[in-house]
C-alpha positions in Angstrom: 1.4 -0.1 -30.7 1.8 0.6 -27.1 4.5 3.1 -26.0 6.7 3.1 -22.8 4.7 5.5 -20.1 8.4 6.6 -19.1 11.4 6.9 -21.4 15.3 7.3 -20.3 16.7 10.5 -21.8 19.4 8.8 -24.3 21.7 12.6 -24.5 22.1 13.2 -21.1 24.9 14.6 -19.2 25.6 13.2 -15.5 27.5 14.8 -13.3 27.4 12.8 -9.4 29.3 14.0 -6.6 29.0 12.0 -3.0 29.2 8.5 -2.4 27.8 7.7 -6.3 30.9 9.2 -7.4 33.2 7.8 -5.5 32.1 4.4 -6.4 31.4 5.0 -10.1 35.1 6.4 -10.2 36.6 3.3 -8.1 34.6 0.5 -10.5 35.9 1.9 -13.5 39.5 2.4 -12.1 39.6 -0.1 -10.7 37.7 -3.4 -12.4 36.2 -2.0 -15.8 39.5 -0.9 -17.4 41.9 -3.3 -16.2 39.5 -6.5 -16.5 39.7 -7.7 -19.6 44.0 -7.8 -19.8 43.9 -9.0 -16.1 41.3 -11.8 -17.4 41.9 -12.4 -20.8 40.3 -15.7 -20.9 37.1 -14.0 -20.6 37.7 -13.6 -24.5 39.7 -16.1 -25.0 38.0 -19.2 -24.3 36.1 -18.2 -27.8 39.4 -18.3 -29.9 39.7 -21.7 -28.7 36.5 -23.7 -28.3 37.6 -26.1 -30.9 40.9 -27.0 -29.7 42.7 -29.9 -27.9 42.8 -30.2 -24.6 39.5 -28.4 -23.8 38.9 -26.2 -21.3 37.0 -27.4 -18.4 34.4 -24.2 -18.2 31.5 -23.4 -16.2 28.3 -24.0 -17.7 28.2 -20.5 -17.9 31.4 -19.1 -19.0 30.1 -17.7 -22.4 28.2 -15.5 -20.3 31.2 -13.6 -18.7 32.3 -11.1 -22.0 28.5 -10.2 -22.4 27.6 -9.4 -18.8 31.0 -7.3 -18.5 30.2 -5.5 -21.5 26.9 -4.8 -20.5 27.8 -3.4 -17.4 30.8 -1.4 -18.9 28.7 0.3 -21.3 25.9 1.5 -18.4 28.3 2.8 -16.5 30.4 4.6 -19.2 26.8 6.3 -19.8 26.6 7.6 -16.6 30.8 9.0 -16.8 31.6 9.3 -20.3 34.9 8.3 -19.3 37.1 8.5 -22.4 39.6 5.9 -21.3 37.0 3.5 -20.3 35.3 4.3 -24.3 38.5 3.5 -25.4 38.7 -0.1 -23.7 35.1 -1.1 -24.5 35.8 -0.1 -28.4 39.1 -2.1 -28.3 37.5 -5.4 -26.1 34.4 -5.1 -28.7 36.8 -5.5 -31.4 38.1 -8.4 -30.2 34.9 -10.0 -28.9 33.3 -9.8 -32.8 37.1 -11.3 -34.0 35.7 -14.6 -32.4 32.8 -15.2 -34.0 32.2 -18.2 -35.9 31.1 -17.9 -39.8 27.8 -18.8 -39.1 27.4 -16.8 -36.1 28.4 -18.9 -33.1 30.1 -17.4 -30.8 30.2 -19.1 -27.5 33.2 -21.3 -26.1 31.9 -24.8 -26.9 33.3 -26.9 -29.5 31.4 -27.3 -33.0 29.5 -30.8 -32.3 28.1 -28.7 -29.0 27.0 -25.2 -30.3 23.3 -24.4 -28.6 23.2 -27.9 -27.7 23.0 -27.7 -24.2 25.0 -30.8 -24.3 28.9 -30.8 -23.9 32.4 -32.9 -23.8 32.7 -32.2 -20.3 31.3 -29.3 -17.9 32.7 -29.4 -14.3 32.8 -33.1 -14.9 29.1 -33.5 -15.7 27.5 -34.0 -19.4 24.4 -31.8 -20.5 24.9 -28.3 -18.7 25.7 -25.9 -20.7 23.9 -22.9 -20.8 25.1 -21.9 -24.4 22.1 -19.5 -25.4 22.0 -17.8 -22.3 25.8 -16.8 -23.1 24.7 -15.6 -26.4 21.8 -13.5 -25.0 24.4 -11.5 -22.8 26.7 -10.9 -25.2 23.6 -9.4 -27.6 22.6 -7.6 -24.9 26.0 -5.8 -24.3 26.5 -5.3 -28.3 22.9 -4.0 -28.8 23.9 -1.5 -26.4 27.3 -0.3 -27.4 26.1 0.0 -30.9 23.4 2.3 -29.0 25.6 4.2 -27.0 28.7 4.4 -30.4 26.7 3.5 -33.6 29.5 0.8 -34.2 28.5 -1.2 -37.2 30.1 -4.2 -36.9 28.7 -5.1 -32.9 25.2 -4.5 -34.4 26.1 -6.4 -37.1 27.3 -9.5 -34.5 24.1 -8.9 -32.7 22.6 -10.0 -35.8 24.7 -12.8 -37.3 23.7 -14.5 -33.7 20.0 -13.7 -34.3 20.1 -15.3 -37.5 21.8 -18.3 -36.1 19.3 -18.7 -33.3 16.6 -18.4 -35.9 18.3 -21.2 -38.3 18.9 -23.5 -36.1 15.4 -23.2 -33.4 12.2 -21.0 -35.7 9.8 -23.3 -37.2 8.7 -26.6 -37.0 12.4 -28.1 -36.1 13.9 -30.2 -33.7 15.3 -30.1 -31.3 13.4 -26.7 -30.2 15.2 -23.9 -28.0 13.3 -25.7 -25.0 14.8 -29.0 -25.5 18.0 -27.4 -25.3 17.4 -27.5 -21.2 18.6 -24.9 -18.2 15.6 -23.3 -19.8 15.2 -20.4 -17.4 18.5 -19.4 -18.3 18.4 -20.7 -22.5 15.0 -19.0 -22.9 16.2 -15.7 -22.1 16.9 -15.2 -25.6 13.5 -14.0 -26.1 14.4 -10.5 -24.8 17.7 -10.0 -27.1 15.4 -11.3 -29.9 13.0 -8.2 -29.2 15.6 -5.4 -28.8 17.3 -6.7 -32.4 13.5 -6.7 -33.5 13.2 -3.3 -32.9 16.4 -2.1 -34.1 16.3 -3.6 -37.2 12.7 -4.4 -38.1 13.6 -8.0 -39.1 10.5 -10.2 -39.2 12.3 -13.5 -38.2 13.9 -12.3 -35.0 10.0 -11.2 -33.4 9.1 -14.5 -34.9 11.6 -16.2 -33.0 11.0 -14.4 -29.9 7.1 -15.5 -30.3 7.9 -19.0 -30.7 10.0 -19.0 -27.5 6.9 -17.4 -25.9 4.9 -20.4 -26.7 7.6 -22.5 -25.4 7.4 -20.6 -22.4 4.3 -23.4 -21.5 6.0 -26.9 -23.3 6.1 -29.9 -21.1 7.8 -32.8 -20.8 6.1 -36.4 -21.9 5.6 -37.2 -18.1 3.7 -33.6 -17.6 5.9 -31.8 -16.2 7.1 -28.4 -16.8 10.1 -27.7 -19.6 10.7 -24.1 -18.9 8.6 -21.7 -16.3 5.5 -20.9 -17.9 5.7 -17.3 -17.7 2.6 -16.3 -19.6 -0.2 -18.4 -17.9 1.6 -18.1 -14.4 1.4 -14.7 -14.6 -2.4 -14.4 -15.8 -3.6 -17.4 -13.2 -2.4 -15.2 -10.8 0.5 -17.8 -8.9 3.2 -16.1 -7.0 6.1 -16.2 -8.7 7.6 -18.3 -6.2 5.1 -20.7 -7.1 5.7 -21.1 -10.5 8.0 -23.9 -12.4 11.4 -22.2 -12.0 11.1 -19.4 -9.8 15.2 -19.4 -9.7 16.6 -15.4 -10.3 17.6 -15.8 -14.1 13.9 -16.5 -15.3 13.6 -12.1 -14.6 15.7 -12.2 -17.9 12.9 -13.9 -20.2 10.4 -12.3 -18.1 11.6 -9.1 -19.5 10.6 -10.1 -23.6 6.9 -10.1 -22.0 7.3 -6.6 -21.9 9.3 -5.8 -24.8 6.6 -7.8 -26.9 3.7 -5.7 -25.1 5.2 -2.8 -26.9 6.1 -4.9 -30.2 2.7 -6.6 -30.7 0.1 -5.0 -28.3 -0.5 -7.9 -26.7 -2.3 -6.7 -23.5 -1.7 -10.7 -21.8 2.4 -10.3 -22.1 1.8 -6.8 -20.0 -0.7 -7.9 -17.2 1.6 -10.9 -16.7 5.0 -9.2 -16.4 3.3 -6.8 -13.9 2.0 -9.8 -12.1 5.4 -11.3 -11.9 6.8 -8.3 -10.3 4.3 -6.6 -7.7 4.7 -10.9 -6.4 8.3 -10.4 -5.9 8.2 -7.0 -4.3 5.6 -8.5 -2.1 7.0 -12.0 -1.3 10.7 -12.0 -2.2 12.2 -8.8 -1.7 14.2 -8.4 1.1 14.6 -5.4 3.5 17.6 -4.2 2.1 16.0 -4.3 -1.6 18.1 -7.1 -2.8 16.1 -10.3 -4.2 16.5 -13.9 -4.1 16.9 -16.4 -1.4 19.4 -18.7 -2.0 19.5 -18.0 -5.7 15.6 -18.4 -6.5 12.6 -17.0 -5.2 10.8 -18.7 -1.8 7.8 -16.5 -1.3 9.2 -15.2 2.4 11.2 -11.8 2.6 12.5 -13.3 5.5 14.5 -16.3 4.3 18.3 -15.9 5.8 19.4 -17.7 2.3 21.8 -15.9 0.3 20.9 -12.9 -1.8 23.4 -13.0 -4.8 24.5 -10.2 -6.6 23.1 -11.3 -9.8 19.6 -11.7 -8.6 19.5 -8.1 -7.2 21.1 -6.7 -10.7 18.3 -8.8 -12.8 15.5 -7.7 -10.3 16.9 -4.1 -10.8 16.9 -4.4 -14.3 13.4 -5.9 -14.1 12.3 -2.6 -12.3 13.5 -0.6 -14.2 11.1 -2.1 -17.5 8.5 -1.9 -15.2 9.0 1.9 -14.9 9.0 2.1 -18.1 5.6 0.3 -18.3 3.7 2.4 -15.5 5.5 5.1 -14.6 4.5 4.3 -10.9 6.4 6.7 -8.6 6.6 3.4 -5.7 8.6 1.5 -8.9 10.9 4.3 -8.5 11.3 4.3 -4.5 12.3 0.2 -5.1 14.7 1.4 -7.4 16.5 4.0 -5.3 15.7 1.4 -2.2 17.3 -1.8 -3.7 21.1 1.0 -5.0 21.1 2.8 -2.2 21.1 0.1 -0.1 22.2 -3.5 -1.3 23.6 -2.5 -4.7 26.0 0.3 -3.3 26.3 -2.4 -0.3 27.7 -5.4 -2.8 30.6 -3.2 -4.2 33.8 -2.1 -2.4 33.8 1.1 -2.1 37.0 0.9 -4.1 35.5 -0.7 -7.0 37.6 -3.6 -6.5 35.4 -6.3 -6.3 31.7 -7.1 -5.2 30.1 -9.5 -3.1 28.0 -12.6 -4.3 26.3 -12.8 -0.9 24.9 -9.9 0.6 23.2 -10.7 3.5 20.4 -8.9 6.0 22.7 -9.8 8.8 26.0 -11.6 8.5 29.4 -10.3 7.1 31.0 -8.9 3.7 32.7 -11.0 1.0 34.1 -11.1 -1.8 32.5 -12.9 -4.1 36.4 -14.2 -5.4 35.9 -15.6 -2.0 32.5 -17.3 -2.0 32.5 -18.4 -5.2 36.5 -18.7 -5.8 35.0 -22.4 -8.0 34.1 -20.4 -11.0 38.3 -19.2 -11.5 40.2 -21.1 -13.9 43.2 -20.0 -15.4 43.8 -16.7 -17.5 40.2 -15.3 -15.8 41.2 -15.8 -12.0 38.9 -12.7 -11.1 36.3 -13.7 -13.3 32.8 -15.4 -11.8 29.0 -14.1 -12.5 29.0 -11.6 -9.8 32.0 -10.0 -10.3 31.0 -9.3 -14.2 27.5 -8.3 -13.5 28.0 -5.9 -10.5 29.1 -2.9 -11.9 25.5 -3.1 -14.0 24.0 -2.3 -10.8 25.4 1.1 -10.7 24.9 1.6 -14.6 21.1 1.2 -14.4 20.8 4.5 -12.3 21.4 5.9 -16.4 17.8 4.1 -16.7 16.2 5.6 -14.3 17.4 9.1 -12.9 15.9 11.2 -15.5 12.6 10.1 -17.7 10.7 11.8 -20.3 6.8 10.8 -20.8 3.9 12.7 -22.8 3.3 14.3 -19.5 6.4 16.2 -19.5 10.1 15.2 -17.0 10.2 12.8 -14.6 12.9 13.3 -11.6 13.7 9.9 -10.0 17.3 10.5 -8.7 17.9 12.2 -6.1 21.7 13.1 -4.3 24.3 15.6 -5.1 24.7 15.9 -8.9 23.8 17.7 -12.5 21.9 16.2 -15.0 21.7 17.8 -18.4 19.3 16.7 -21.6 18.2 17.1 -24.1 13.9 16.6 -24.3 11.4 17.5 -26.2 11.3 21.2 -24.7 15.0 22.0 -25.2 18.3 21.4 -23.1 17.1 21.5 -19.8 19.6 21.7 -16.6 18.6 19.7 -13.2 21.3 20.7 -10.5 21.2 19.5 -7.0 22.7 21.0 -3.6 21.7 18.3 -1.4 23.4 16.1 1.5 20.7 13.2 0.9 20.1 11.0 1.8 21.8 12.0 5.1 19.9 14.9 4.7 16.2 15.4 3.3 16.8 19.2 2.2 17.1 19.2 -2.0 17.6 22.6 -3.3 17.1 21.9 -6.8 17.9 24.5 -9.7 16.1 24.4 -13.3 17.8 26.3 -15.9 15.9 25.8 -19.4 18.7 26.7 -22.7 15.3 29.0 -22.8 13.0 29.5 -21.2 9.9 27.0 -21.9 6.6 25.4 -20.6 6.9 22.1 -19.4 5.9 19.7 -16.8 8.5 18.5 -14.3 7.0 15.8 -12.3 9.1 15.3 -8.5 8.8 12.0 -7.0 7.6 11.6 -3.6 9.0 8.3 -2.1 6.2 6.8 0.0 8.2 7.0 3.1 8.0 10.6 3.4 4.7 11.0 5.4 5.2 15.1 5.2 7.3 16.4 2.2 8.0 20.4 2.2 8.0 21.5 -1.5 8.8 25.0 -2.2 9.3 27.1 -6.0 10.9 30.2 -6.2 10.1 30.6 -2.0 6.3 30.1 -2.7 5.0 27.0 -0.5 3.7 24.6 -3.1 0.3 22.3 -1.9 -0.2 18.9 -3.1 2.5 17.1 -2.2 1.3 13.2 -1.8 4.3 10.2 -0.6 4.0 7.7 -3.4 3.5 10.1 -6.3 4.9 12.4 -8.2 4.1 16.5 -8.0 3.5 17.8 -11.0 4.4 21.0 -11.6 3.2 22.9 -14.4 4.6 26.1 -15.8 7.0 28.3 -18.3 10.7 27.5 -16.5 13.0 29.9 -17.1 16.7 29.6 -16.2 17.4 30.0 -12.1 14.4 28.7 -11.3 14.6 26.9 -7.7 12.8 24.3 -6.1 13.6 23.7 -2.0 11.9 19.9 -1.8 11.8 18.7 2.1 11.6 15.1 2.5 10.3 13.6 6.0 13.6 12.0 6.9 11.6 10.6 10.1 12.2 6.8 11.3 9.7 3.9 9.7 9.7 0.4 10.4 9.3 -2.6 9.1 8.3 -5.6 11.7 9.5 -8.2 11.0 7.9 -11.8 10.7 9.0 -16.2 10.3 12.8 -16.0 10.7 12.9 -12.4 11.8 9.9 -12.3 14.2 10.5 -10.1 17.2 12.6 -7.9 15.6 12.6 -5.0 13.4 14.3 -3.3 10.8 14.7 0.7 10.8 14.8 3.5 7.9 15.6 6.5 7.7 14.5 7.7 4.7 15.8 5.4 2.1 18.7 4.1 4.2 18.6 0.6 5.8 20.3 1.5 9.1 22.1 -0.9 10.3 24.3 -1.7 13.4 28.2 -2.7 12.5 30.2 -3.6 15.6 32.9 -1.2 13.9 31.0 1.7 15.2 29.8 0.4 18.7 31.2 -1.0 21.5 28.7 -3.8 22.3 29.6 -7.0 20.2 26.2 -8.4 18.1 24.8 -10.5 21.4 24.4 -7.4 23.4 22.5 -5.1 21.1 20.5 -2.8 23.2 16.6 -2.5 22.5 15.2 0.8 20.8 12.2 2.0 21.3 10.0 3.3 18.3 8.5 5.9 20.1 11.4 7.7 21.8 14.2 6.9 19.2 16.1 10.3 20.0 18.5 9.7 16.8 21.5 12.4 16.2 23.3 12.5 13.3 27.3 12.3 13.4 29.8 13.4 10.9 31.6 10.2 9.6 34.4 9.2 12.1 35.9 6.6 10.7 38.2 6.2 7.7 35.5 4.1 5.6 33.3 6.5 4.3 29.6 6.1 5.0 26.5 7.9 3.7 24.8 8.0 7.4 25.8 7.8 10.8 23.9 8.2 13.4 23.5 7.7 17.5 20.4 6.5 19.4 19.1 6.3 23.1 18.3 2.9 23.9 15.5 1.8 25.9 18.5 0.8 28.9 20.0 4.4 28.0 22.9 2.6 25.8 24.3 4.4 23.1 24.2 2.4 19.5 25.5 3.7 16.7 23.9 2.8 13.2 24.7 3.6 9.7 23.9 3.0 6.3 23.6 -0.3 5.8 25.5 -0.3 2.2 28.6 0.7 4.2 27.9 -1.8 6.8 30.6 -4.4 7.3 33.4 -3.1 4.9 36.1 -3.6 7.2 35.0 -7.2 7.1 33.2 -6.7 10.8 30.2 -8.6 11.3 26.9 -6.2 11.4 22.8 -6.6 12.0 20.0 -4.7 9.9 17.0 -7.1 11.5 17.4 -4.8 15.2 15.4 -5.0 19.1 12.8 -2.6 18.4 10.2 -2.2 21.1 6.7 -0.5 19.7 7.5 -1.0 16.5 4.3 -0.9 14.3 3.5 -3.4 12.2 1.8 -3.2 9.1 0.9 -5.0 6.3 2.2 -5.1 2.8 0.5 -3.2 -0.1 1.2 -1.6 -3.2 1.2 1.3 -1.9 3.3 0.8 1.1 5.8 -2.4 0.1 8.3 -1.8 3.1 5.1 -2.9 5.5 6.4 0.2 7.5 4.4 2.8 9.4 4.8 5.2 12.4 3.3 5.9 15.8 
């Protein structure tokens, strides 16, 4: 069978300092630990799904423990935070307490269980999206048992699989399909594949095949049951063109590629690749969040709201398809869509994220925007606010790969990263202000020495990259690849990597036509009238030619992660920063700017922020 080109290093060490720290510290302070006890209904809406009076839940509420759990557990890989072990052992404990004796465990009532059908959901029959619940709560069990070897969460992983394949594999109705919300009920396919290959159980990859065929079903009247993944994907529609291009159907996009590696099936892995080089293209927005108004519209452009959820699904998406290719550019979206809109949808005090985070527009919180979703005993909870923190996690999925070529080096920023590969412990430490700065001095210290390849990823924005070993100028170095280099590291050995920190541009078209947005390096800049005297009416016009930028240190009690002053064309000063610090305060701010000589040019793979220089 096909193997992952890219792997994540499972014992690795992280140490972060900078902004990543900061915020990893403030979400587990301040949300991870104390959520469950400050929500408790987030658990206990499954003690009592059979009792009178029901709750009146959201469709989604059994999604809530699962989607916390999952993000709790990336992130705790990333600090190894012993108090926040501690919690996650304790709230598993509880969450596998509540499961039903033949696996159920979900919050609706026994005559409803993967039904899709309930009492009463927001005052509406039929809405419940009961498996997708289930397939988050695998999820975040399949991992813990991962990341602690518990027994009894794997063991809950599987009583659910079993129950799924009882009640849905074979010739039985009504199928997982009929169960409706099927971009959301079908996602079990991908929980189906990761208990497949923990466990080896034939039934579970049956199951997950079946739903793959389901994938196509249709209704009597011809129409489309569930999104059509497969065919969609090998046809060669958009993804914005297919039968629900809304944000959840990433999550059963994902078992395409998880059953390329269980069966080999070469359609599965053109298809998923399909699915994502059409968002990047189409639907990803300039600050690397996804979704317009919740679903895909083919038009990076669209002012519609990008929710959290959809950017952490289209992050988690990426990050399989790294694992697929082991494209370099994969990486670059990656570090594009957390260093800009994922650190930009959290507080910096880990408090509480956004559900909206717009282009241009203003900061929420999502307990704010989507205040509906509280109900009593979980007035914190909602979708965003569980799911968030995942964003941060994933970084654990991505930083530091191994592949048959050797070590892959995605993550770059202040920090330590220790593992253990194939070749021995090896020891990645960086002294680096970046992204405010492009300088990485980057030490590799072997436990002893040995020959290996470490592979450096060039972003594709860096149009000149400086790459240095041991003070000997290095040739070769190509934006949108990695450098490999080649040789017997011993401890101490030092790599100076220059990246071209130089403004690019991205033009921008339909609702943003005539103006532009600006990067330095990986950072969105963005005006935020917090910094700047002239209100959001009166931005001055830069010119792409002569943008005379200077940095500044950070002068204002937020932090942010750049800060820097430009000439405008009228001789105006504006001040822009980083757009994932941009609007904090709660001040309104503007990424889409006046950019005179802006070039424009188009999209490709090789270039998907359609930016260039003069």
């Amino acid at each position: 069978m096909p193997a992952p080109r890219h792997q994540r290093l499972a014992q690795t060490t992280y140490t972060f300092g900078g902004h990543l720290a900061e915020y990893l510290q403030g979400v587990s302070d301040q949300w991870l630990r104390p959520a469950p006890r400050a929500n408790p209904a987030m658990l206990e809406i499954f003690g009592d799904r059979d009792r009178l009076p029901r709750r009146n839940l959201v469709p989604w509420a059994g999604e809530f423990a699962g989607k916390y759990l999952t993000s709790a557990v990336q992130i705790l890989r990333l600090t190894a935070d012993p108090a926040l072990r501690e919690g996650i052992a304790a709230f598993v404990k509880h969450l596998v307490s509540l499961q039903a004796e033949d696996g159920y465990l979900g919050p609706w009532p026994r005559a409803n269980r993967l039904t899709g059908a309930a009492p009463n959901v927001m005052g509406q029959e039929g809405l419940t999206w009961d498996a997708w619940g289930h397939y988050h709560v695998m999820l975040g069990l399949l991992l813990w048992h991962e990341e602690s070897g518990d027994r009894q969460a794997l063991a809950c992983a599987r009583r659910i699989g079993d129950l799924c394949c009882d009640k849905f594999l074979g010739a039985r109705t009504p199928r997982l399909v009929d169960t409706g919300s099927t971009e959301m009920n079908l996602a079990l396919i991908h929980s189906l594949c990761l208990l497949y290959r923990r466990t080896k159980a034939q039934p579970y990859l049956d199951m997950a095949l079946q739903i793959l065929e389901e994938f196509a079903a249709l209704a009597p009247d011809g129409s489309h049951l569930a999104g059509d993944y497969l065919r969609s994907g090998l046809d060669g529609r958009e993804f914005f063109q297919t039968p629900k291009p809304r944000w959840e159907s990433l999550h059963p996009i994902m078992g395409l590629a998880e059953l390329y590696w269980l069966t080999g099936r070469d359609d599965c892995r053109r298809a998923f690749e399909h699915h994502w080089w059409s968002i990047a293209k189409l639907d990803r927005h300039n600050n690397g969040g996804f979704s317009s108004g919740e679903q895909a519209q083919g038009n990076p452009y669209h002012p519609g709201a990008i929710e959290t959820c959809c950017t952490i699904a289209w992050a988690a998406m990426s990050a399989e398809m790294l694992r697929l290719t082991g494209s370099s550019v994969v990486a670059d979206e990656l570090e594009l869509a957390t260093l800009n809109s994922i650190l930009g949808l959290h507080s910096h005090t880990g408090r509480w994220v956004t559900y909206n985070t717009p282009m241009d527009g203003v900061r929420k919180a999502s307990a704010h925007d989507i205040v509906f979703q509280a109900r009593e005993g979980s007035p914190e909870l909602n979708c965003c606010s569980v799911n968030g923190p995942r964003g941060l996690g994933l970084i654990g999925e991505w930083a530091l790969m191994q592949g048959e070529e050797g070590l892959f080096l995605n993550w770059y920023g202040p920090s330590t990263l220790e593992a253990e590969t194939a070749w021995g412990r090896v020891r990645l430490a960086q002294e680096t202000e970046y992204p405010r700065s492009g300088r990485i001095n980057l030490r590799v210290s072997p436990g002893k020495a040995a020959e290996f390849a470490l592979h450096l990823r060039l972003p594709y924005w860096s149009a000149r990259t400086r790459v240095r070993l041991n003070g000997q100028t290095l040739r070769g170095a190509q934006p949108g690849a990695y450098l490999k280099l080649d040789r017997r590291w011993k401890r101490g050995d030092k790599i100076e990597l220059d990246l071209d920190m130089s403004p690019h541009y991205w033009a921008g078209e339909r609702e943003c036509e005539g103006r532009t947005s600006v990067y330095r390096g990986p950072v969105l800049l963005t005006y935020d009238r917090r910094h700047n005297e002239m209100d959001p009416e009166d931005l001055p016009e830069l010119d792409a030619r002569a943008p005379k930028g200077r940095l500044l240190p950070n002068q204002d009690w937020l932090p942010t992660q750049v800060l820097a002053e430009y000439q405008a064309a009228d001789g105006r000063r504006l001040r822009l920063c980083d757009f994932a610090s941009a609007g904090e305060g709660g001040s309104p701010y503007v990424s889409w700017l006046k950019v005179r000589n802006a070039p424009a040019t188009p999209y490709s793979p090789a270039n998907p922020l359609r930016s260039g220089r003069t």
